[in-house]
N, C-alpha and C positions, 0 to 999 in steps of 0.2 A: 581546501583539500582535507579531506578525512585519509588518517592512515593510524591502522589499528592492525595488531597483532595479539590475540587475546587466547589464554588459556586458562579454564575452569570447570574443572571438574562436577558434572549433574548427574542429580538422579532421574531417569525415567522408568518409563513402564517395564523395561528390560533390565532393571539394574544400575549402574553406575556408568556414567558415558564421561567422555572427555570433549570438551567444547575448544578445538584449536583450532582458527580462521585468521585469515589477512584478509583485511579490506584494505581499498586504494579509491576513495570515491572523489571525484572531480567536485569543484565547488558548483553549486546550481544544480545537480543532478537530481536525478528522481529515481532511486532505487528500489527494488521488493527485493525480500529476501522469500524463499519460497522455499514448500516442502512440507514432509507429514509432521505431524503430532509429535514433539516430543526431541526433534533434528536441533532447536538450540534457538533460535527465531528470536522468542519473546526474551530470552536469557541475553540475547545481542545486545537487543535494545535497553534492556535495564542495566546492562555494562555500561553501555556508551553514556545512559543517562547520568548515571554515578549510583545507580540504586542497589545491584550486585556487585557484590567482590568478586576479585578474580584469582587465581594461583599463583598467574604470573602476567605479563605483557605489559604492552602500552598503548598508548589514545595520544594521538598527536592532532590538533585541528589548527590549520594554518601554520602559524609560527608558534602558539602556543601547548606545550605538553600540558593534557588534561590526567596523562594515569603514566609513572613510570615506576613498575615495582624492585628494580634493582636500584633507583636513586631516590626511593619512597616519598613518590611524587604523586599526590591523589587527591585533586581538588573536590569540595563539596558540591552536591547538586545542584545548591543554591547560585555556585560559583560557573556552572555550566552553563552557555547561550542555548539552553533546549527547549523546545514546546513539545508537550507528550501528549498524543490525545489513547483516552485508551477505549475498547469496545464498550462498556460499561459506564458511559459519558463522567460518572463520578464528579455531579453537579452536586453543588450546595443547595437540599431544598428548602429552605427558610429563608432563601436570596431570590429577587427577582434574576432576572436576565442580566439587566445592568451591572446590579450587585454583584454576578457571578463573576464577571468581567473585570470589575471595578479592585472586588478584594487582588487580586492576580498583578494590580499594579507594584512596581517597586516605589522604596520610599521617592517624594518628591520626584517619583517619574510624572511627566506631562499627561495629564488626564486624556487632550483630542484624540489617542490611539484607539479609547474603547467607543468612540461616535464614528471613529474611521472602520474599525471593522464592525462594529453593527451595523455599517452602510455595506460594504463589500457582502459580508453573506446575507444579507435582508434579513434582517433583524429589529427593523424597523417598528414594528406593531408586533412585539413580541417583546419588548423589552420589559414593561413592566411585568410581564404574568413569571410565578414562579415553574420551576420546570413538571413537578407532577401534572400541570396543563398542557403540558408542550407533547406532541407527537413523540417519538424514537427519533425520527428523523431531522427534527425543528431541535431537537436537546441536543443531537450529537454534531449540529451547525453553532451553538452556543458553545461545546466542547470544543471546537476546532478554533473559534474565534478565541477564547480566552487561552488556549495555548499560543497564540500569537501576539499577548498583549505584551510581552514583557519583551518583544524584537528579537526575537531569536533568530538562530547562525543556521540552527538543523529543526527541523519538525521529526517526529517521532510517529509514528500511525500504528496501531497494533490491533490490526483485523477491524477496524473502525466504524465500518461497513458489514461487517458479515450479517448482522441482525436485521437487516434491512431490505424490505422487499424491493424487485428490481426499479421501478420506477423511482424509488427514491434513493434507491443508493446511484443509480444515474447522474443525476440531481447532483447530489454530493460529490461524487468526484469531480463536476465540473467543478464544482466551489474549491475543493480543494489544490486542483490545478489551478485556477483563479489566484488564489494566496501566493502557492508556489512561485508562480510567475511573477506577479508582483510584486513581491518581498523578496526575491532569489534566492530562498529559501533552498538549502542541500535538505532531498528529504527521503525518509529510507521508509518504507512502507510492508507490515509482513501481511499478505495477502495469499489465500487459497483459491481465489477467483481468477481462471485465464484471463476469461473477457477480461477485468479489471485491470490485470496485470501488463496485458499489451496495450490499452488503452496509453495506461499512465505510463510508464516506465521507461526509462533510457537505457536500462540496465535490468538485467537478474541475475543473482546470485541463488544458488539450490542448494540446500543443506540436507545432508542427509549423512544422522548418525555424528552430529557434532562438526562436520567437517563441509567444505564448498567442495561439491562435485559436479557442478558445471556452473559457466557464469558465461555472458553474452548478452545480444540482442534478444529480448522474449519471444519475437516472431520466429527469430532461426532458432532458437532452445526447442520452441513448441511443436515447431513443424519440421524441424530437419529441411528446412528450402530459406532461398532466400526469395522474397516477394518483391516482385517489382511493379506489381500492377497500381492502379488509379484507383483502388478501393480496397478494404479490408474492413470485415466486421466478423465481428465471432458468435457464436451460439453454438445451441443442442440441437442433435436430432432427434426428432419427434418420430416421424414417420419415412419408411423404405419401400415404393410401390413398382414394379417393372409395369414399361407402356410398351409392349411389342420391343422391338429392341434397344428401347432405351430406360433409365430407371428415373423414378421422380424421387426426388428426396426433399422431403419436409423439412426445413428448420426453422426453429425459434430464434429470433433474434432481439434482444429486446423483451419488446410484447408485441413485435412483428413477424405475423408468420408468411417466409419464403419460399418458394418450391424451383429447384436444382432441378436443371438434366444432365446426368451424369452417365459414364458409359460402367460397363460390366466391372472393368479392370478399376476404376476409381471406389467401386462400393463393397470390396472384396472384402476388406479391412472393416469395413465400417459400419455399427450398428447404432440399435435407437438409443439417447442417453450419451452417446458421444458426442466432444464437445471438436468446436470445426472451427476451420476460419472460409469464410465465404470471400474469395478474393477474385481478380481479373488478371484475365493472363491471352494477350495477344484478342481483345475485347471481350470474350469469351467469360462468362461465369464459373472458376474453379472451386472446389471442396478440396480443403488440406485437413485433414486428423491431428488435432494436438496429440501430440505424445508427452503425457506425464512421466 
């Protein structure tokens, strides 16, 4: 159990914000925290980690108090069970793969953990090349394994993904669900991507302007409905064609293009560039509209 009540004072593009939030995260969970540019997100996570100071609050994880500023209680980062992978893989490039892994160990920790996760995300025939070899994609699977060597309580994820064309950020969040699971890993993820966000997520928290302004399931935050159908996938609209009196709608899903027939009153709302969830409802194919 994460429980945190945090207040710290940011600058953004507007000025001077105040960053006041309660989390309450169940152990094993898979959280994003979501919202525009500048809402407090990355500032969360460098709290939680021990890397930002705060005004005031506390960080409580399990039984033990990590931050309590009235009983000047503030353990080091070093002292935190964290993995942090950040967008910018921030590899060692004078280390192979291994290497990368390897330095991440603690003193006289057990070496089999970095042959365990180069097994788990295939890392296999990558291990000795250094990373300016390695794809975007193949370095920030190195990134997420060496966040994992030292067993950590919570994983960190900060937009980790966004650089990465859809096929391989695909890719990637399996892997990272993969670890989650495995490891029961509490992991809190700031992501801008729906699709991603209702993939992974047992939770979302919305931030906006420093503060949680909505928090729930991502499908009901997204869609204002609860879904109960046998499927659910998300994508853009590409294309909106009327066929005599029905409408075709185009969407992208993936790198799979599907084509909806939707009636009048479902496309009212709905243009190209809009992001959807393609779901089943009484067998039928529905379009729901995320509302950001």
């Amino acid at each position: 159990m994460i429980k945190a009540h945090i207040h710290k004072t940011l600058s953004n593009a507007n000025g001077k914000m105040l960053l006041d939030i309660q989390l309450n995260i169940k152990k094993g969970q898979f959280i994003t925290l979501y919202g525009p540019s500048g809402a407090g997100k990355t500032s969360t996570l460098r709290i939680l980690a021990g890397l930002l100071s705060v005004d005031k609050g506390q960080i409580i994880i399990g039984n033990k108090t990590w931050l309590n500023t009235e009983k000047k209680i503030n353990i080091t980062p070093q002292e935190r069970k964290i993995g942090y992978v950040f967008q910018d893989y921030a590899l060692f490039p004078n280390m192979t793969v291994r290497k990368n892994l390897e330095f991440a160990l603690e003193k006289h920790q057990d070496k089999s953990i970095v042959q365990e996760l180069i097994t788990i995300v295939a890392l296999e025939e990558l291990q000795d090349r250094k990373p300016e070899t390695l794809s975007g994609g193949q370095q920030q699977r190195v990134a997420l394994a060496r966040a994992l060597v030292r067993k950590p309580e919570i994983l960190l994820l900060d937009e980790p993904l966004s650089a990465l064309d859809i096929k391989m950020r695909t890719k990637l969040q399996d892997y990272i669900l993969k670890v989650h699971r495995q490891y029961e890993l509490t992991t809190i993820l700031v992501s801008h991507d729906v699709g991603e966000i209702i993939k992974m997520s047992d939770e979302i928290y919305c931030l906006e302007d420093g503060k949680i302004s909505k928090q729930g399931n991502p499908s009901a935050i997204f869609t204002n409905d609860k879904l109960s159908g046998k499927f659910q996938f998300t994508g853009e609209v590409i294309a909106i064609a009327q066929e005599e009196v029905v409408y075709i709608v185009t969407v992208l899903i993936g790198n799979n293009v599907v084509k909806i027939i939707a009636q009048k009153s479902e496309i009212i709302d709905l243009g190209i560039g809009d992001k959807v969830i393609v779901a089943s409802k009484a067998f039928n194919p529905v379009l729901l509209k995320i509302e950001k």
